[in-house]
N, C-alpha and C positions, 0 to 999 in steps of 0.2 A: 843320125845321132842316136835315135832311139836302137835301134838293131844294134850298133857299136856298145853301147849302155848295155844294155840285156845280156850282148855278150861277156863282159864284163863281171856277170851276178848283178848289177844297180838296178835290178824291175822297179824300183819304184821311180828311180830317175829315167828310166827307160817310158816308163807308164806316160809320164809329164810333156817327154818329149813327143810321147805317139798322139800325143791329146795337141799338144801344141801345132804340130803337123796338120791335124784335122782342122782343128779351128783356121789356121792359115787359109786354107783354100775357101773361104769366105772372102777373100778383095784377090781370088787369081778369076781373072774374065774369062778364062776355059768355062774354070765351073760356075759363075755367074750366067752364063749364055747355054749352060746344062740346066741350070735351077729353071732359067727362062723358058725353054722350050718345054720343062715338067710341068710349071706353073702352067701354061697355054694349052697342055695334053697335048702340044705336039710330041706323039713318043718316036717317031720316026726318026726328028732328025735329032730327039735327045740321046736316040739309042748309035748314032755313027757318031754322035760326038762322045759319048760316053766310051766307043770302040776306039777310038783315033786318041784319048786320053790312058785308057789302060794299057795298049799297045806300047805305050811310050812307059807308063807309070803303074805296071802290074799291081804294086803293093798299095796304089793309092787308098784307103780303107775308104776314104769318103767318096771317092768316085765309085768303088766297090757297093756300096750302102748302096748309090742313087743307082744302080743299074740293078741293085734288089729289089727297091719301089719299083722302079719301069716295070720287071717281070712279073710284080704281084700286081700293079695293074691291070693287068692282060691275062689272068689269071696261071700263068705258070708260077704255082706258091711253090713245088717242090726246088724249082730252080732257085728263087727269092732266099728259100732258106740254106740254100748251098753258098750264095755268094757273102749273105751276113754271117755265117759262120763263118767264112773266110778273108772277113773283114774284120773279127771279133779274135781270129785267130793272128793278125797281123798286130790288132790295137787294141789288147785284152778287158782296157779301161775305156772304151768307145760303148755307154753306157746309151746313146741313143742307137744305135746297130744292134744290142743287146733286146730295147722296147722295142724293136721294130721286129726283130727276131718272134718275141712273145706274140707279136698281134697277126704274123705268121701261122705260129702253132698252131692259135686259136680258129683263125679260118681254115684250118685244116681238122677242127673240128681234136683238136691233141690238147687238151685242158689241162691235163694233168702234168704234164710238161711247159706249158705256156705258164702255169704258176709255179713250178718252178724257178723258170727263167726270171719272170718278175719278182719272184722274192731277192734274187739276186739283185736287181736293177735297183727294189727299194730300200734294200737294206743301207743299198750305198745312194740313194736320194731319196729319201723317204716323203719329201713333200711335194713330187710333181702328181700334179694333179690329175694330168692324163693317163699316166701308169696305177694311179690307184685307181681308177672307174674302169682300167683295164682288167684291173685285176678282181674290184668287185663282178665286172661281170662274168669272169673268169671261176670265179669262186659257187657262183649263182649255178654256172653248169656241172659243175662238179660236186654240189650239193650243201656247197660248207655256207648257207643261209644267214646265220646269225652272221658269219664276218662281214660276208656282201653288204648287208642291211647296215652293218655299225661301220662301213666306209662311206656306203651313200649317204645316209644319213652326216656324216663331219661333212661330205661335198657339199653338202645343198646347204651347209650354214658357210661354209667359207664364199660359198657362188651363189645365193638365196634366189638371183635372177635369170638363172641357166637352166633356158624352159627343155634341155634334151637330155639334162642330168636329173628335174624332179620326173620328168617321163621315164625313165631308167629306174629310177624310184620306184613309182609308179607300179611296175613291172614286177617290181620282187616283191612289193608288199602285198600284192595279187595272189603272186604266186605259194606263198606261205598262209596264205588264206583271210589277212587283215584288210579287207575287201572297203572295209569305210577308210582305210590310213591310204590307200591304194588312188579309192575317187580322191581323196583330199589332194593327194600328190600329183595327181593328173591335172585339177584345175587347177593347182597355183602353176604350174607349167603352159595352161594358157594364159594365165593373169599376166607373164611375160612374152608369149608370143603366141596370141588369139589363133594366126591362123597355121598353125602345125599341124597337119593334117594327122598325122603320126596320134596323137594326143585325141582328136578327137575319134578315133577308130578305135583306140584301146579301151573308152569310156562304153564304146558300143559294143566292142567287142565281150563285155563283162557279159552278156544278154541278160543279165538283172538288171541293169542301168535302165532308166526310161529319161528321156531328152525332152525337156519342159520345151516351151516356145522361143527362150529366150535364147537358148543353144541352136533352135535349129535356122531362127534368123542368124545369129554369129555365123553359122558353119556357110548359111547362104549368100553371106555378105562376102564371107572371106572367100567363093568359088568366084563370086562376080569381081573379086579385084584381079583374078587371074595370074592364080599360085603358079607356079613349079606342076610338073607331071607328079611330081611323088607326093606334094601335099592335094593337090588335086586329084586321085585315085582315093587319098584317105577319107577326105571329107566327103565324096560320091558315093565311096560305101558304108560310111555313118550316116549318113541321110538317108541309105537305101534303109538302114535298119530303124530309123526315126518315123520316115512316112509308113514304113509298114507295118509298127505298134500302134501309128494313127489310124491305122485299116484303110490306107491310101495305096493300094495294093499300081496304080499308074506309076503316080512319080516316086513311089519307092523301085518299082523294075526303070523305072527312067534312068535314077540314078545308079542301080548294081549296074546296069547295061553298059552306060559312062566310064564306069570307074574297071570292069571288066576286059574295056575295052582299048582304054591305054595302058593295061598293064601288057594287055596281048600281045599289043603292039609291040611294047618292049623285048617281051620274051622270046617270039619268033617259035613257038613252040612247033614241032613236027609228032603229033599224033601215030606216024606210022612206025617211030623207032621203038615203042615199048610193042606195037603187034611184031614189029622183026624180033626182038628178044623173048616176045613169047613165044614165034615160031619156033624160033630159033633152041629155046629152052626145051620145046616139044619133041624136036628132032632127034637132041643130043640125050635126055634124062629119059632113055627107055627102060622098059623092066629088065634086058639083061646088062642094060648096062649099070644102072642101080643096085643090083643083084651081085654082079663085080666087084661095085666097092662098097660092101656092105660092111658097114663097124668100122670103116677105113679113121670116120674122124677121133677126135677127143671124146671122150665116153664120160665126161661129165655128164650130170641131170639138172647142171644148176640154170641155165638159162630157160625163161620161160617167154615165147616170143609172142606178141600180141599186133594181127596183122591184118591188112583189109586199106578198104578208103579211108581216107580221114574222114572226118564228121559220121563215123559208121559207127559210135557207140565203143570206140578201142578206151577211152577214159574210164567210162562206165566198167567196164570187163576188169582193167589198170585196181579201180578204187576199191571192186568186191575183192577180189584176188589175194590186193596189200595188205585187205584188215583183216585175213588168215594169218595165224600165228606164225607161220611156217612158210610166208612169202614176203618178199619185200618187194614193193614199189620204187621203180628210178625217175626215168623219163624216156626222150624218143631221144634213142642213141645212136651216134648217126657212124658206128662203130663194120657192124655189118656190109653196107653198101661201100666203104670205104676200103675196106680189105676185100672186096670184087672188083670194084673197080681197078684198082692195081694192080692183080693179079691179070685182068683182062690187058689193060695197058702194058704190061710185063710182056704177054704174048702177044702182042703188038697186033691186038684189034683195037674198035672203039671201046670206049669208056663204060657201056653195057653189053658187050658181049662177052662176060663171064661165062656160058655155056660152050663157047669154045673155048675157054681159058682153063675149063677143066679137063677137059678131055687129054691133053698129056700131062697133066699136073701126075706126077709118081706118090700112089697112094699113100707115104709119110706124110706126103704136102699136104694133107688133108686134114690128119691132127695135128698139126704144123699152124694152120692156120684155125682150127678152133682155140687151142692155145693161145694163140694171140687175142684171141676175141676175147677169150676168160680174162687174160692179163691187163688188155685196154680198159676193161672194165672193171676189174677191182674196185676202182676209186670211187665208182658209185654207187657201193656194200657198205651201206653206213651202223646196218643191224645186228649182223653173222645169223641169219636167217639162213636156211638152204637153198632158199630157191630165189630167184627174181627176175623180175621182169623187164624188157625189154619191147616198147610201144609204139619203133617206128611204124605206123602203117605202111609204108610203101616197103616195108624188106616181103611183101606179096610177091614182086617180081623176081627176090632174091631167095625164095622159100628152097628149092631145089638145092641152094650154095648150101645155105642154113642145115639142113638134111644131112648132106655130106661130109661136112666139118665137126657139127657136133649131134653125133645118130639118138644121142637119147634125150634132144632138148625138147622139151612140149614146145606145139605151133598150131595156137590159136587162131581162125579165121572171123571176124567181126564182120559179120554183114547186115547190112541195112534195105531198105527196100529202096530200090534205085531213084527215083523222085525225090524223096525225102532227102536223101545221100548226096545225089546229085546235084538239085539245089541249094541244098546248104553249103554245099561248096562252091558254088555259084556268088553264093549272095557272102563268102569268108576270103581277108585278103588275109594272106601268109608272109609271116615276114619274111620268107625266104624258101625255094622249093615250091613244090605244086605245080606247076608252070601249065598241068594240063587243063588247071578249073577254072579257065579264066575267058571259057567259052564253053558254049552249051552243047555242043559238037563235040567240042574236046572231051569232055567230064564224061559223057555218052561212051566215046570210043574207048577211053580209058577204063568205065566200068566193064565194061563187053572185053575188053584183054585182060583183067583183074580174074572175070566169071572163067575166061577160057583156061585163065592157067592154073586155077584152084580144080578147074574140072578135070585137068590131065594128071593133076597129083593125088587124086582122087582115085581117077583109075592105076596109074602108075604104084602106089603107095596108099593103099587101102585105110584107112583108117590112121593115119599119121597124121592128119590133118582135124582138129575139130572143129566142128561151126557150131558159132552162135548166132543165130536170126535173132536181132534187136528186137523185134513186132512180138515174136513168142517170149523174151525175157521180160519185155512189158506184161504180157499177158499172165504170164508164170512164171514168177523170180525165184522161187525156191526151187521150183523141178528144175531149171535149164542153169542154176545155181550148183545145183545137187549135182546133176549130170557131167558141167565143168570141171568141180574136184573127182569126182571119179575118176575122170581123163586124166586128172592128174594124177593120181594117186594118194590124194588125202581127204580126211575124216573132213564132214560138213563140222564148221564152226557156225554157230549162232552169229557172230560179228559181221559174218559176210553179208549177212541181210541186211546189216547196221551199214555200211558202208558209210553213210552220207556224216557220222559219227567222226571217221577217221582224220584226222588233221595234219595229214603228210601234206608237203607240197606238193602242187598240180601248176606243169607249166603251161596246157595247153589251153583252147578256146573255149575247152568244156570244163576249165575249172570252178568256176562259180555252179554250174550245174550240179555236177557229183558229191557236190556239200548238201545235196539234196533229196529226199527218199525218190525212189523211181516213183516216174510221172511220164505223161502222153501227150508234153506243152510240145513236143519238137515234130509230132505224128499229125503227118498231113500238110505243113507249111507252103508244099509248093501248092496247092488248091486255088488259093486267090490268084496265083499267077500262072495258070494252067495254057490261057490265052497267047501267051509269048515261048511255050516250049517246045514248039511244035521243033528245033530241030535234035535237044534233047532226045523227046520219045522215038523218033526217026532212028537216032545213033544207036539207042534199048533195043529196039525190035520187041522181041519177046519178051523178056527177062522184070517186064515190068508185073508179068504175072507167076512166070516159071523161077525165078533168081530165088526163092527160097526151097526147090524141089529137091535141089540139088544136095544132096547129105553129103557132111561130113564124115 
């Protein structure tokens, strides 16, 4: 009926009838015995019954939608969001295929398009609840703060006992620097569910936070009722940062060790795929093959990349940087690694072999894809500054792509001395990502493939690369200050010294920090827990003395 209607000119009677169609297949036992095997994460036999229904009922839009979840399950999002469009394309007014579309985008890391989508969703349902926490956190990524905050904010009065929307909360008010509104939003999210592992990790994760007694019996009570893996990993590593402001240096590595230890397990991490792509990046990015496609990408100057381990001091570098007139601060844009990896997957290797995904790339493809990279990131140019930055640490592996796409972007290297680096990554859980520091072997082998491929572009690409040694910016913040604008090409501002002044938002784990004047609280930490590193220093070799010789 609806197709007959549409054709007809009636969209609107056509709309009513594609809605009605959809809600129908709520009392058809097909899809009830679909819903059943989704609910149980049998995907197996939800995915033949799903085949054996669209066989029959191509157009079905609602059986279309559930075989979008199945895909984004399992992470094929690219597929996920092929079939909601063509679920959205059958049933224009299928406004839940629409929010599933946005939460899509989002996990593909596409913000700016996932709100979008949701303005459309809310315009025409302006009160569900789950589209707008969608969209605040949506907003949150792409910088627009004040809305984020005036959404969450109406959520937590409609839902006052929804301890995963004041932690959401929580979150932004962090991240905008209101650090007392931030702790307040975090406890009353345990006042409704004490043991949310999530909640008490963010509280520690602030490292201004100190955890009275009273908190650290809660956290101990709530390990012994025996949470879930994901609240138990939070609360293990809040208590690792609890006992070790108590200078309980045991059962603070008791607990990072615990909470390190199931996350490991989860991730399955393999260590030796980042040394094959730094091999592999070594092979491919020689001088004459560099020399080939020299100037090949976009000849913008405006990205400025800030790279290295995490916890290697990239905030600190982020904060002096922003409060330059003439730069502006974003965040870790996960833009980079995203337009590699597909081009990798394009040439049909894995998902990190980008250095053979270059090698027949036809040098337009080159500012082809800087392009893109300017374009994806527009949205988060909030100042018309010239310049800005870009923090993921991990685009280290993708500095070479970086290079060739855009030849005149500055690429800053943040190094830290390995101990310090490595343990603090050790002892930090990630909401997502990292996957290597969640063992003491891994964080080791990780550094030592970071150190090898900053050393080949070093020689490959002489001075393309600059370093900053965190220990000597401690030591001397206006010369290695000074030195940084140089690199870049601008006049010392007075403000950069001020940094801890600057009141952009900071989303990462070093935001409470860098509201800070430079200080030497983080220099040294692995010391009390020297006893337990032993396969850490093993994975360093040298580098524990040598990692700062190495010039940029």
């Amino acid at each position: 009926m609806a197709k007959a209607l549409r054709k007809l000119g009636f969209d609107e009677e056509a709309a009513a009838a594609d809605m009605a169609a959809i809600r129908a297949t709520s009392l058809d036992p097909e899809m009830i015995a679909i819903a059943s095997a989704m609910l149980e994460n049998d995907l197996q036999m939800a995915e033949v019954l799903l085949r054996d229904r669209l066989r029959v009922q191509p157009t079905d839009a609602a059986a279309i939608r559930l075989m979008a979840e199945l895909a984004g399950r399992i992470g094929r999002l690219q597929d996920a969001e092929s079939l909601l469009l063509r679920a959205i394309e059958i049933a224009p007014e299928f406004l839940a295929a629409r929010a599933n579309l946005a939460t899509v985008l989002y996990k593909q890391s596409r913000y700016a398009e996932a709100a979008k989508v949701l303005d459309n969703v809310l315009d025409r349902d302006p009160a569900n609840p789950g589209n707008r926490n969608l969209m605040a956190a949506t907003l949150g990524r792409i910088g627009d703060y004040d809305e984020a905050l005036k959404i969450y904010s109406d959520l937590v009065e409609i839902f006052p006992h929804h301890a995963k929307l004041w932690m959401s909360y929580g979150h932004m008010l962090k991240t905008v620097g209101r650090q007392d509104e931030g702790v307040a939003a975090y406890r009353r999210a345990l006042e409704s569910q004490p043991g949310l592992g999530e909640v008490w990790w963010s509280l520690a994760n602030l490292k201004t936070v100190s955890f009275v007694d009273e908190d650290v019996a809660a956290m101990e009570a709530a390990l012994e009722a025996g949470p879930a893996n994901e609240d138990a990993l939070h609360l293990h590593f809040a208590l690792g940062k609890a006992w070790g402001d108590r200078g309980d240096a045991d059962k603070s590595f008791i607990h990072y060790n615990s909470g390190n230890a199931l996350r490991c397990a989860e991730l399955c991490y393999d260590p030796q795929i980042i040394a094959d792509q730094v091999d592999g990046m070594s092979k491919t990015l020689t001088p004459a093959f560099i020399a080939e496609r020299k100037g090949v990408g976009d000849p913008s100057p405006d990205p400025v990349f800030i790279l290295g381990l995490p916890r290697a001091g990239s905030t600190l570098l982020e904060q002096i940087l922003s409060s330059h007139s003439l730069v502006e601060g974003t965040m870790e844009l996960p833009d980079i690694p995203a337009i590699a990896m597909r081009e990798a997957r394009r040439a049909g290797g894995d998902l990190r072999d980008w250095p053979d995904a270059v090698v027949d790339l036809p040098y337009e493809r080159f500012a082809e894809l800087g392009a893109e990279f300017l374009e994806r990131t527009r949205v988060q140019r909030k100042s018309g500054k010239p310049f800005y930055i870009d923090k993921l640490p991990n685009n280290w592996s993708y500095a070479g792509f970086i290079h060739l796409i855009l030849p005149n972007a500055k690429i800053i290297d943040a190094r830290r001395h390995p101990l310090d680096c490595c343990f603090s990554n050790f002892r930090q859980h990630y909401a997502k990502g990292q996957a290597f520091s969640y063992s003491l072997e891994h964080i080791g082998r990780y550094y030592v493939d970071y150190v090898r491929a900053m050393d080949h572009y070093d020689r490959v690409l002489p001075g393309r690369v600059h370093r900053v040694i965190h220990e000597r910016l401690l030591e001397n913040p206006e010369r290695e200050v000074r030195a940084l604008l140089n690199y870049m090409g601008l006049p010392f501002e007075e403000a950069c010294m001020q940094f801890h002044h600057n009141e952009r938002a900071v989303r990462t784990a070093s935001s409470e920090q860098v509201r800070r004047p430079i200080n030497r609280d983080g220099v040294g930490q692995w010391k009390p827990y020297e006893m337990w590193l032993g396969p850490l220093k093993e994975a360093l070799g040298d580098l524990t003395e040598t990692y700062s010789f190495r010039e940029g």
